[in-house]
C-alpha positions in Angstrom: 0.0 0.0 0.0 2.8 2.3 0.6 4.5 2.0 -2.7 3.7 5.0 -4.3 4.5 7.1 -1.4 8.2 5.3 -1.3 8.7 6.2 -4.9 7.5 9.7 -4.2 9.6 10.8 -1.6 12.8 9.9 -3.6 12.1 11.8 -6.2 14.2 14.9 -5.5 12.8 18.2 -3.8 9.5 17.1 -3.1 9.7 16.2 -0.1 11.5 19.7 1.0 8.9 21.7 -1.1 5.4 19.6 0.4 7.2 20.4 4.1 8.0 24.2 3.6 4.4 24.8 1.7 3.0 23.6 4.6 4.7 25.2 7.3 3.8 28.3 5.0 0.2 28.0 5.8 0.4 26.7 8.8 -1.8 30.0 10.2 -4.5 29.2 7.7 -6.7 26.4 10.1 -5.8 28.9 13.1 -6.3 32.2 11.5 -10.6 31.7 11.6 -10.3 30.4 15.5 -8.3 33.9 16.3 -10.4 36.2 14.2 -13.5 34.4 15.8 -12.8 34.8 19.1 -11.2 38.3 18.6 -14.4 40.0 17.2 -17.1 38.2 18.9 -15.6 39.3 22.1 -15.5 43.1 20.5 -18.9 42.7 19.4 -21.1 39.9 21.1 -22.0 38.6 17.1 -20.8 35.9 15.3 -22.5 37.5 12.5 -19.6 40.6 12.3 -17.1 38.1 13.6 -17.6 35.9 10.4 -17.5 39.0 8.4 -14.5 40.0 9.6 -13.0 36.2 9.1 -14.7 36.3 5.2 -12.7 39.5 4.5 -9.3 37.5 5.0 -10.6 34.9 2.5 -12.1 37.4 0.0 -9.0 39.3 0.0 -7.3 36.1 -1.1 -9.7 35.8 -3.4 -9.6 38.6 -5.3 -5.8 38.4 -6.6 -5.8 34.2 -6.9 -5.8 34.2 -10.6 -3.4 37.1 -10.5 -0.4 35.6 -8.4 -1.1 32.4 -10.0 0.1 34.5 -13.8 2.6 36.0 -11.8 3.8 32.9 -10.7 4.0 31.1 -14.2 5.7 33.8 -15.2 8.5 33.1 -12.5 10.0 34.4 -9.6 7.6 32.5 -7.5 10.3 32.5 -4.4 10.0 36.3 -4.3 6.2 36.6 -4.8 6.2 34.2 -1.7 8.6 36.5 0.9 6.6 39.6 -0.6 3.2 37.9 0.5 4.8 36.6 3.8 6.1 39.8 4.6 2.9 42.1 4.2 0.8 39.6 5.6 2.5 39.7 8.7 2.5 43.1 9.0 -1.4 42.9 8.6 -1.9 40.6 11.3 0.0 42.5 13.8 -1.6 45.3 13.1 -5.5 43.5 13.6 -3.8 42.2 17.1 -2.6 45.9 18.2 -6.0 47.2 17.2 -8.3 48.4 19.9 -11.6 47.4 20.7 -13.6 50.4 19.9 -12.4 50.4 16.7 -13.3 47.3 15.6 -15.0 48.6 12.6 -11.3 49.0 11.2 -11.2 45.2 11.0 -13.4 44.8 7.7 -10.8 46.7 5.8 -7.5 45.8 7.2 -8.7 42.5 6.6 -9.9 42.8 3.3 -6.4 44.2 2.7 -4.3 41.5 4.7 -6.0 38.6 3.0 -4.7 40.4 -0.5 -0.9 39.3 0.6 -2.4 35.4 2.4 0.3 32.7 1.1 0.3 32.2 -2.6 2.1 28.4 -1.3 -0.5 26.0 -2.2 -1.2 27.7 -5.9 2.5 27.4 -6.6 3.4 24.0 -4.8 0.2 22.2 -6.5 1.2 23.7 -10.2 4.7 21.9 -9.6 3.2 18.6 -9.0 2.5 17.5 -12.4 6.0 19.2 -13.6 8.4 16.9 -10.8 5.8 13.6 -10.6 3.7 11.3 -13.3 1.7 8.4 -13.2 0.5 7.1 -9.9 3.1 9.5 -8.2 1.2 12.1 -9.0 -1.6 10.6 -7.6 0.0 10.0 -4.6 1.5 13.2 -3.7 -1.8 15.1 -4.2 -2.9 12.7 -1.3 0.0 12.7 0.6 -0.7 16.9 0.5 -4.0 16.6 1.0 -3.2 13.9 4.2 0.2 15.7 5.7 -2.3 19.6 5.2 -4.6 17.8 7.8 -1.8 18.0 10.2 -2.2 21.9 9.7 -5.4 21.3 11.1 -4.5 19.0 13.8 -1.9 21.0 15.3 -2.7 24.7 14.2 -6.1 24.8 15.9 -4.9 23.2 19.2 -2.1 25.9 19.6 -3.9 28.6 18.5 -6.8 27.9 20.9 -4.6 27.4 23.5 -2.7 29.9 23.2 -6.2 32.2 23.0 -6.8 30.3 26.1 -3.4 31.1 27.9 -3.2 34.2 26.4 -6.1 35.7 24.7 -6.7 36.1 20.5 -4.5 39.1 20.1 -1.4 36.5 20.7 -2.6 33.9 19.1 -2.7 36.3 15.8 0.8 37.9 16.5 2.0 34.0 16.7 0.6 32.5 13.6 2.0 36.1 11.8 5.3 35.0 13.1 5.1 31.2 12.1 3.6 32.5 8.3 6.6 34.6 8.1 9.2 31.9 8.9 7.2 29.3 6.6 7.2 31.3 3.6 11.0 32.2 3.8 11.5 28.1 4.5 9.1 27.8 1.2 11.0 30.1 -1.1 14.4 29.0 0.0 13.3 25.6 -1.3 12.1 26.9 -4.6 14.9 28.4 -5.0 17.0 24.9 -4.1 15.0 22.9 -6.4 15.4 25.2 -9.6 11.4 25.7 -10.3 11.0 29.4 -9.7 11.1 29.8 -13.3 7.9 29.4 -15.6 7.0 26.0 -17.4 7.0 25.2 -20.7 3.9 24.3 -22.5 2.5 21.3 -23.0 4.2 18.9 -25.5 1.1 18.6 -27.7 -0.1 21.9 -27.1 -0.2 23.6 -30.7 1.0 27.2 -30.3 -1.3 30.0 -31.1 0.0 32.3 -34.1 2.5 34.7 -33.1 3.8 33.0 -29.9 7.4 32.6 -29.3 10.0 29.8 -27.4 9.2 31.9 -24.0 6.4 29.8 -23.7 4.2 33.1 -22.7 1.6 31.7 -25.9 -1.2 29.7 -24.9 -1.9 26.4 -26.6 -4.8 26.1 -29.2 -7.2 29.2 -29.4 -5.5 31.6 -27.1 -3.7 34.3 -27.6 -0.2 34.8 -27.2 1.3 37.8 -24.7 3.8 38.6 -27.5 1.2 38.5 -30.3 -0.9 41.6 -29.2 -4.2 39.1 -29.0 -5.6 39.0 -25.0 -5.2 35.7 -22.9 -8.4 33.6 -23.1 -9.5 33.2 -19.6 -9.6 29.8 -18.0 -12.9 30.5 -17.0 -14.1 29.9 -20.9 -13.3 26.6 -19.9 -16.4 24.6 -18.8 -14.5 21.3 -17.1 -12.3 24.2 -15.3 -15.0 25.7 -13.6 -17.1 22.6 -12.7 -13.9 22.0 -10.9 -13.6 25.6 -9.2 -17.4 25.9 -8.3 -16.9 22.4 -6.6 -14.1 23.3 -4.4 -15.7 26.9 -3.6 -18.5 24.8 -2.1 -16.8 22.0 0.0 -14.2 25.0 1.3 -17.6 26.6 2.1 -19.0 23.3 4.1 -15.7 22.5 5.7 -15.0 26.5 7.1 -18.3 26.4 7.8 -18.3 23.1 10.2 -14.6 24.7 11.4 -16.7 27.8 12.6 -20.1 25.6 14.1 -17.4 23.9 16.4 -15.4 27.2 17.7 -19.2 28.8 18.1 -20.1 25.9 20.4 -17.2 25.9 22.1 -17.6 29.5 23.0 -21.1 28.9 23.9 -19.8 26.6 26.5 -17.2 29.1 27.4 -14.9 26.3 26.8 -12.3 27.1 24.0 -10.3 24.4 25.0 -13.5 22.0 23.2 -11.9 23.2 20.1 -8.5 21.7 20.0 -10.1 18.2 20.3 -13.0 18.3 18.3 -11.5 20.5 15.4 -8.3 17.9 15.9 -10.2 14.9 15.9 -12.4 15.9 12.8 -8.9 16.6 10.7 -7.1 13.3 11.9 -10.5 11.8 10.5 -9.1 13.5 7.7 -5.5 12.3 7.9 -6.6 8.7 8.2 -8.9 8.8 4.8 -6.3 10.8 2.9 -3.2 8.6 3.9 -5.4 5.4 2.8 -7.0 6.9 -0.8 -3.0 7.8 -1.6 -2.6 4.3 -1.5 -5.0 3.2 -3.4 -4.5 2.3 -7.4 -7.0 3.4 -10.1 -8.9 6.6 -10.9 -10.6 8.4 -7.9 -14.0 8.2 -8.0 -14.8 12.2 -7.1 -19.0 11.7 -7.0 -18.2 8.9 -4.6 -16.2 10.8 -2.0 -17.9 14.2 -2.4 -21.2 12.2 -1.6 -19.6 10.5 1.2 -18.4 13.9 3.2 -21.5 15.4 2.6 -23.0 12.5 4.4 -20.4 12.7 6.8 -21.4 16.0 8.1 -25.3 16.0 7.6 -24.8 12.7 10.0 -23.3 15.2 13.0 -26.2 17.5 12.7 -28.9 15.0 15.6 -26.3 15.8 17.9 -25.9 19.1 18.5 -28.2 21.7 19.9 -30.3 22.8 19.5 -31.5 19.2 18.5 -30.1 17.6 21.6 -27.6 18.9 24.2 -25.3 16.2 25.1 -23.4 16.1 28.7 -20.1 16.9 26.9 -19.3 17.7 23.3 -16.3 15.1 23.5 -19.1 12.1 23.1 -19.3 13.7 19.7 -15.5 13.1 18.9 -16.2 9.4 17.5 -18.9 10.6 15.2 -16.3 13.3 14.3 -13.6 10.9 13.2 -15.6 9.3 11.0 -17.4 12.3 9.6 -13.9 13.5 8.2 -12.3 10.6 6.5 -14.0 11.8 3.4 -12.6 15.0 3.6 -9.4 15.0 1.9 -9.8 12.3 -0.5 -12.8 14.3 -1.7 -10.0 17.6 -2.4 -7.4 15.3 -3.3 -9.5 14.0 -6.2 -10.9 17.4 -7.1 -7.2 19.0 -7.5 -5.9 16.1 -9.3 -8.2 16.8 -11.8 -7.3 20.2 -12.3 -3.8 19.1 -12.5 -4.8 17.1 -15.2 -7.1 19.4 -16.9 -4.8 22.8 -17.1 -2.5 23.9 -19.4 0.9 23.0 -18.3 2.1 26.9 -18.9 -0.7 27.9 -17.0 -1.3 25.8 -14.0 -0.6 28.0 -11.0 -3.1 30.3 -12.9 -5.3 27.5 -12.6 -4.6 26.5 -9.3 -4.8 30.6 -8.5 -8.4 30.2 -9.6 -9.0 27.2 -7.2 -7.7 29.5 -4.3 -10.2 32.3 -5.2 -12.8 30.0 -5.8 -11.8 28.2 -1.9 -11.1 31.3 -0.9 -14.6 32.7 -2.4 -16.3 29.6 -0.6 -14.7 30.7 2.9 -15.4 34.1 3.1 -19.1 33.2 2.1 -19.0 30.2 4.7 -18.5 33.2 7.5 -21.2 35.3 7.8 -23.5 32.3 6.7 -22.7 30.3 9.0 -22.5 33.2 11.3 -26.0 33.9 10.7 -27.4 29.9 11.1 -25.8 29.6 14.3 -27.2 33.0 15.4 -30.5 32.1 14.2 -30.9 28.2 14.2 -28.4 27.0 16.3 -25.2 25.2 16.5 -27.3 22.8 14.6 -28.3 25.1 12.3 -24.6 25.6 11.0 -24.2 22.2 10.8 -26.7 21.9 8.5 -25.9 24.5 6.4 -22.5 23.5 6.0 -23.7 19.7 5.0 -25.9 21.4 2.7 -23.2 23.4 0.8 -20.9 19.9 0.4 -23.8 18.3 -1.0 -24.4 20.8 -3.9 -21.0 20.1 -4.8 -21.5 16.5 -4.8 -24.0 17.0 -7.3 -22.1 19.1 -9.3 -19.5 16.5 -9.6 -21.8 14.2 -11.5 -21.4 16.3 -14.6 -17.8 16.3 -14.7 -16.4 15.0 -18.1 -14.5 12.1 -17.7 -11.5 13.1 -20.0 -8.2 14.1 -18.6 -6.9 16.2 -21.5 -5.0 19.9 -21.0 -8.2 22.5 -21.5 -7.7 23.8 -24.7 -5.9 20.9 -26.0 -6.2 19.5 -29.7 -8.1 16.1 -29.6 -4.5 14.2 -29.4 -4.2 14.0 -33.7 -2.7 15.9 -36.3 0.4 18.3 -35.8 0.1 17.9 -32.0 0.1 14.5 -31.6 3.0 14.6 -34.0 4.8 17.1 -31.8 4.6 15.1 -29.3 5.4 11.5 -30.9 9.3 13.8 -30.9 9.8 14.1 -27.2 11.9 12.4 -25.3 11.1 10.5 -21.9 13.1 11.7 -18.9 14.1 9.3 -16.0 14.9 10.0 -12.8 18.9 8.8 -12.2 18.3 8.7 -8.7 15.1 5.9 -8.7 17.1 4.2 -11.7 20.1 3.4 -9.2 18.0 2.6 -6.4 16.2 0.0 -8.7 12.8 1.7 -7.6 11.2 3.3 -10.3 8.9 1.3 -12.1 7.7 3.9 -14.7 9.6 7.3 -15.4 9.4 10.7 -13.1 10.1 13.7 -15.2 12.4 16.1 -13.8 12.2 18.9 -16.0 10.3 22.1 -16.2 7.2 20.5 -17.5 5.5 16.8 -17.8 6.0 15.2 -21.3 2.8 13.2 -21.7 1.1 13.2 -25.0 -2.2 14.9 -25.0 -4.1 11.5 -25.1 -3.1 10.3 -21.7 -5.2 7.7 -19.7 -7.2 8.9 -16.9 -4.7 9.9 -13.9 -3.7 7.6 -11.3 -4.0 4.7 -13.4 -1.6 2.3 -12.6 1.1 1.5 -14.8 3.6 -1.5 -15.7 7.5 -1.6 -17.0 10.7 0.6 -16.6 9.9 4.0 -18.2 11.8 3.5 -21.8 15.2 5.5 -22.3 15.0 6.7 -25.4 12.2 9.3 -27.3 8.9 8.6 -26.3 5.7 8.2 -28.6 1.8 8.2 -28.3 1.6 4.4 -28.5 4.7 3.6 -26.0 3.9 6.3 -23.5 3.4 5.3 -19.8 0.5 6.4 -18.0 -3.5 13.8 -11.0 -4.6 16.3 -6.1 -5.4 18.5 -2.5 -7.0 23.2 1.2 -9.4 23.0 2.6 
């Protein structure tokens, strides 16, 4: 079962980069717990405390698409201290603020969350360029498993440390610990030689007027050098069946994150929320750390069905509905309610992996953040106002309710894996791409591990009518050029 994970980890830098992006958002989980507590206790509403919280997320989601051009276009370590830097700054600044002008929150919010972490944008676009096959399959699971550790350890120190010390250190903390993550994050770009762009997909036919930059998109969009605008992704109907689905489990999953700090509080008990917001991620963990294991094609109707069942189940339990003696009888329910959780995201981004232009993934995955992000800053004052209105309950139910909408939209995605944009895998493409040459990696060819080739290079060098991701594959990757016919042959933030 652990096979594709021992592969994966030897392929150089990934296991540097998946630790540093992670330690780069390490405030993200903890971030909503501060802001909670923080405003309600300004204000006495959850309503203006999940406003405040939605203006971090919309800020992000405002400039997703934007960093994730600026990152294909390179110096992604730099974008990553610039962000780190400024978003610090913000933070401290929300901690130092005082209570009467809590008003001031909305916008230095809004203007904080325009500078959150651009790590998991850039860190998911290099997946596909460093891993192929079932390894990419399995380090979109192992990211979407080792992120639930973010939310296994950053809400228990945050909340104690709100505890200890009250929200306005707990916020100048997780500013300090973003800070030292994304300096940790770019260092590593910079070690494994991927702050520069990527080139565009093999088959990919180049628009007229592009150039060897590789700043021309593939098919019917326009080059930056040709004077004709950039297509949007969003043209793209598979691409945003993908985006609308993760805006809506984000949406369920911050909105469950925020039902179990507003019961917590309601208990006067923020201590509830390092166990029950740890045990619903190790749930989490557990699922994740199995699907990454698994060979064949994630089902993503399947697992989107099963966490929306996950946390409609939770919903008899809480109160209003019924009061139990202590919320931590809950915490086996919880476990299981999350094992669907990150195989559900893993899936979802290995699709997109699979679906965007190689030149413009961390556009694509920028999209995915603003669409998350989107989901989140809706999720707050929703959720804000269910639980003011209808309960602890209440928010539970909304939250199941938002997963399940996304369930359903995953019934209409297409089943094909191909680059959006791409030709149909014949004529000059398919040609272009019957010329490229297979790269192995030395270091699994020594160690007699590799059963099927990881490409090293800026870019993955699949032809355009690969197999669904994940598949499993058979034979030593061959050593000279590749074709269509010889070729061998996908996934996780809350």
């Amino acid at each position: 079962m652990l096979a594709n994970y021992r592969r994966l980890f030897a392929v150089p830098h990934v296991l540097s980069l998946l630790t540093w992006s992670l330690a780069a958002r390490f405030y993200t989980p903890g971030l909503m717990i501060a802001v909670t507590f923080l405003v309600q206790g300004w204000t006495g509403s959850y309503t203006l405390a999940g406003l405040v919280a939605g203006a971090f997320t919309l800020g992000m989601a405002l400039v997703g698409p934007l960093r994730g051009r600026m990152a294909d276009r390179g110096n992604s370590d730099r974008l990553v201290l610039v962000c780190g830097v400024v978003f610090t700054v913000g933070l401290t600044a929300l901690a130092l603020l005082p209570a009467s002008l809590w008003w001031v929150s909305i916008p230095l919010a809004l203007g904080t969350g325009l500078f959150g972490t651009p790590a998991n944008q850039i860190v998911r676009a290099l997946w596909p360029r460093l891993t192929t096959g079932s390894e990419r399959q399995a380090i979109y699971a192992a990211e979407a498993t080792t992120q639930e550790l973010l939310f296994v350890f950053s809400p228990i120190l945050t909340a104690g440390v709100v505890a200890l010390a009250g929200p306005r250190w707990a916020l100048l903390l997780l500013g300090a610990l973003g800070l030292m993550g994304a300096v940790g994050f770019a260092l590593s770009l910079r070690r494994a030689g991927v702050t520069g762009p990527a080139a565009p997909d093999p088959g990919a036919a180049p628009s007229r007027g592009a150039t060897t930059s590789g700043e021309g998109d593939e098919g019917d969009e326009g080059s930056g050098h040709s004077g004709r605008p950039r297509r949007s992704l969003l043209f793209h109907p598979a691409l945003c069946l993908v985006f609308a689905m993760c805006m809506m489990i984000v949406s369920g999953v911050v909105g469950m994150d925020l039902v179990i700090v507003a019961w917590a509080n309601e208990l006067n008990a923020p201590h509830y929320v390092m166990v029950l917001a740890s045990v619903w991620a190790l749930g989490s963990l557990v699922g994740g750390a199995v699907a990454g294991s698994l060979k064949g094609t994630p089902r993503v109707a399947l697992r989107a069905f099963g966490a929306a069942l996950g946390i409609a189940v939770l919903v008899p339990f809480l109160p209003p509905v019924s009061h139990l003696p202590t919320p931590l009888l809950i915490t086996p329910l919880l476990f299981v309610s999350g094992l669907a959780l990150a195989p559900t995201l893993a899936a979802v981004m290995g699709r997109l992996g699979d679906t965007a232009p190689a030149h413009r993934r961390a556009e694509a995955f920028g999209w995915m953040a603003t669409a998350m992000s989107t989901g989140a800053a809706v999720a707050g004052p929703l959720t804000g106002a269910l639980v003011d209105t209808n309960g602890i309950a209440g928010g539970a139910l909304g939250a199941a309710g938002l997963v399940l909408m996304a369930a359903v939209l995953s019934l209409f995605l297409p089943r094909t894996n191909e680059p959006a944009g791409a030709g149909s895998g014949t004529g000059p493409s398919a040609a272009a791409a019957d010329t490229v040459p297979a790269v192995e990696n030395t270091a699994l060819r020594t160690a007699g591990a590799a059963l099927e080739a990881t490409p090293t290079g800026p870019a993955p060098v699949s032809p355009p009518n690969r197999p669904e991701p994940g598949a499993p594959t058979a034979g030593h990757a061959p050593a000279g050029p590749t074709t269509t016919a010889e070729s061998p042959h996908r996934p996780s933030d809350r």
